[in-house]
C-alpha angles and dihedrals in degrees: 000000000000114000091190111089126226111245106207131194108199108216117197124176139183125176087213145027088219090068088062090115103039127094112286094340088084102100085210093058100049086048085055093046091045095048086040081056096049089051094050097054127060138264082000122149139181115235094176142327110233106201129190120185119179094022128118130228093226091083137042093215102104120126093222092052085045091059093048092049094050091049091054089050088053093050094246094129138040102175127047112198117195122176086226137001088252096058084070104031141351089190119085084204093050090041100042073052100054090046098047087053096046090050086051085047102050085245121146115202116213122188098195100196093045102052087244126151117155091204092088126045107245090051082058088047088050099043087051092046087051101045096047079056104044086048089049091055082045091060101033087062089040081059104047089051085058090054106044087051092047087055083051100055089041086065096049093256127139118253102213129249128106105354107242112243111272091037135103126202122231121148104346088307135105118240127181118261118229094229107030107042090064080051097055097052094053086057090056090042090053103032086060097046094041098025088193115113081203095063105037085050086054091043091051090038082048086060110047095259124137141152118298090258079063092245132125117292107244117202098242084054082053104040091051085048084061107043090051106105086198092094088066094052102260121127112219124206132152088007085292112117118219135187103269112212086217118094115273114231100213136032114266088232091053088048097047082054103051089045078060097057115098106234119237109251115201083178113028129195111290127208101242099204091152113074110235110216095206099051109148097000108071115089140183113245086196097064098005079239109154110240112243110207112249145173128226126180134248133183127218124226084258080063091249122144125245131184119232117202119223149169117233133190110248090214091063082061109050086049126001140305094258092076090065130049092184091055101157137353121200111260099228102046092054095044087055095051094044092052089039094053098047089042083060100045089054082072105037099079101156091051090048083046092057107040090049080049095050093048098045088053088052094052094045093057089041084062100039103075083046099064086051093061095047084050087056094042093053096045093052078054098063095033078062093050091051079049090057103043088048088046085052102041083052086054091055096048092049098249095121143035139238088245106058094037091060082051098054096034084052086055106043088049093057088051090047087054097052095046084041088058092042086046086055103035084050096051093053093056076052097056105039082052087059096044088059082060103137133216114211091187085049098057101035086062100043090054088051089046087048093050102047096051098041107085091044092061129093114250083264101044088051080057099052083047100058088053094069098037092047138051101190140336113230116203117204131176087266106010155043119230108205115191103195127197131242112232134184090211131003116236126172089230097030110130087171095111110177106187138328146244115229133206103018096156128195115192 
């Protein structure tokens, strides 16, 4: 007999808040039937159940997966129970790299209603048989959906998704909408007599018009309403054009002519030679817009042309330069500064050290408070469960009757659901709090590593770099905001980012 106990982490999972009552899909009933199996088995204990409601399979980045994770790589657990394999995963890459993790990790996985342990090896025959199963059913029904819409679009019918302007909605067809159809001819006319975005958004601004949401037109919404050949009765799928059945808006003739029709670009392509290191990861924190690297040209005093980098908001773009005041920064200044910054935190260990400190400390008040709440919760539970039993022994002696039993069990039901829904509401705040838990030594040794392998990079491969090492790049009116990833190893093209350090400003 084993004297080493089992450490379990319980992992539960539902897409959606709306499957809480259904089968296996209840996260309260997979807890039940994973606690029912540790107690079955012996020596075994539960360390913690992660729990993640409203999240997909088709990613890893859930907070309560996080945690779990976290806790492996600290040698907290030594067993993962899940009720079924897609509870974890519906992806046989996501799912080769867990276990692969788990195996690096000492971890055993264990799916209670499927037979399945990987610590033996027909339990890992059986996980990978299961999981190539359970992808190619995945797909099958992915590629029935494409065909049944392609049927659909055969026969002239919509498809779904955002309804295009000048339509309404009703059963599955598009129907023209009183106000807006009259709205979106006038678009086509003008557009083919003025051929300039600019001008038709400040027209349709002129007259009181704006999206349906009743906010201001922006050219890239303009310029989408006029490349959909759905206003001249056509249904698009797969890039193949079909008869709708619906009524077209414009004429066929009116909309051949407005594709002609070269758009006006205020900021045209630009041929990016220059690789910009920040791409994709430099932000506003005036308008939250993400910055699109840019050129602009200079002269010098011979009279010969030079090229500037910079970084532009993309919202100055879309509409004008007065609904931003931050507007550009130049792109090599803020790449200096960035590379500069992060080459000075790999030797400032005791600052790293505090501000982790300091972080970890607010998030651990902010949960306490919180685990007091789910103790509460459970105990009122229980307190329910005594009620029941009581309700039901009455029942037996005659002091009570069915009636009023029904009345009272269907109460205190209804008041078990909704402590059921806080209990699980709270325990996810508990869980993505726990998921923000950060490492000091991680990240120190992810900024030397980073420090010692940057110079020696190509101008792409330092991009790629900062990738991994940033999340995002905030610009504000003084000062830069680096939030800066926690990695277990630092590999030039590395995408596995664990967690993040806010708040790292350079001024």
């Amino acid at each position: 007999m084993s004297t080493n106990p089992t450490v379990c982490g319980l992992y539960t999972r539902v897409s959606s808040r709306n499957q809480a009552d259904t089968d296996y899909s209840s996260l309260e009933t997979q807890r039940e039937r994973l606690e029912a199996y540790c107690r079955s088995q012996e020596n075994y204990t539960i360390y913690r159940v992660y729990e993640d409601g409203g999240y997909s399979a088709d990613s890893l980045d859930r907070p309560a997966l996080k945690a779990m994770l976290r806790d492996m790589r600290e040698g907290k657990l030594n067993c993962v129970l899940a009720y079924k394999i897609d509870r974890l995963t519906r992806s046989v890459k996501d799912f080769h790299q867990l276990m692969d993790l788990f195996d690096r990790c000492g971890v055993k996985f264990v799916s209670v209603t499927q037979s399945l342990d990987t610590q033996n090896p027909m339990g890992r025959l059986l996980r990978n048989v299961l999981l190539d199963f359970a992808q190619f059913e995945r797909e099958m029904t992915a590629d029935r959906t494409r065909d049944k819409m392609f049927q659909r679009a055969q026969k002239g019918l919509w498809n779904g998704g955002n309804v295009p302007y000048g339509y309404l909605a009703e059963n599955k067809r598009l129907i023209a909408h009183q106000e807006q159809a009259p709205r979106l001819r006038f678009m086509f006319q003008r557009f083919a007599e003025v051929p300039s975005l600019s001008r038709l958004r400040e027209e349709l601004h002129r007259r009181g018009w704006y999206t349906r949401s009743n906010k201001p037109w922006s050219k890239t919404a303009i310029d989408q309403i006029l490349r959909n050949p759905v206003y001249c009765g056509l249904i698009r799928f797969n890039e193949e054009l079909f008869k709708g059945e619906h009524e077209a808006l414009i004429d066929e003739s009116l909309f051949n002519k407005v594709q002609s029709v070269r758009r006006d670009r205020s900021h045209g392509s630009t041929n990016l030679t220059r690789v910009f290191l920040l791409r994709g990861l430099i932000r506003c924190s005036e308008c939250g817009s993400s910055m699109t690297p840019h050129y602009t040209q200079k002269r010098h005093k011979d009279g010969t042309v030079y090229r500037v980098p910079y970084y532009r908001c993309s919202k100055t773009m879309h509409f004008d330069n007065s609904v931003c005041s931050i507007k550009h920064i130049n792109a090599d200044r803020v790449e200096g500064l960035v590379i500069d910054k992060l080459s000075e935190l790999s030797q400032n260990e005791a600052y790293l050290k505090m501000t982790v400190e300091e972080l970890n400390s607010d998030l651990q008040r902010k949960t306490e408070p919180l685990e007091k709440q789910v103790q509460q919760i459970k105990k009122r539970l229980n307190e329910i469960e005594q009620e029941v039993s009581c309700y039901v022994k009455a029942l037996g002696q005659g002091k009570l009757s069915i009636e009023r039993l029904e009345e009272e069990i269907e109460a205190l039901n209804a008041n078990k659901r909704l402590l059921q829904d806080e209990r699980h509401t709270v325990e996810q705040k508990i869980n993505e709090a726990a998921a923000r838990d950060y490492n000091a030594e991680i990240l120190q040794r992810t900024l030397q590593d980073f420090r010692a392998s940057f110079a020696g990079l190509n101008p792409t491969e330092q991009s790629e770099t900062l990738q991994c090492v940033l999340k995002n790049v905030v610009v504000h009116p003084q000062k830069l905001a680096l939030e800066v990833f926690e990695l277990e190893e630092f590999l030039p093209s590395s995408r596995n980012r664990k967690e993040w350090l806010p708040g790292l400003d350079s001024n």
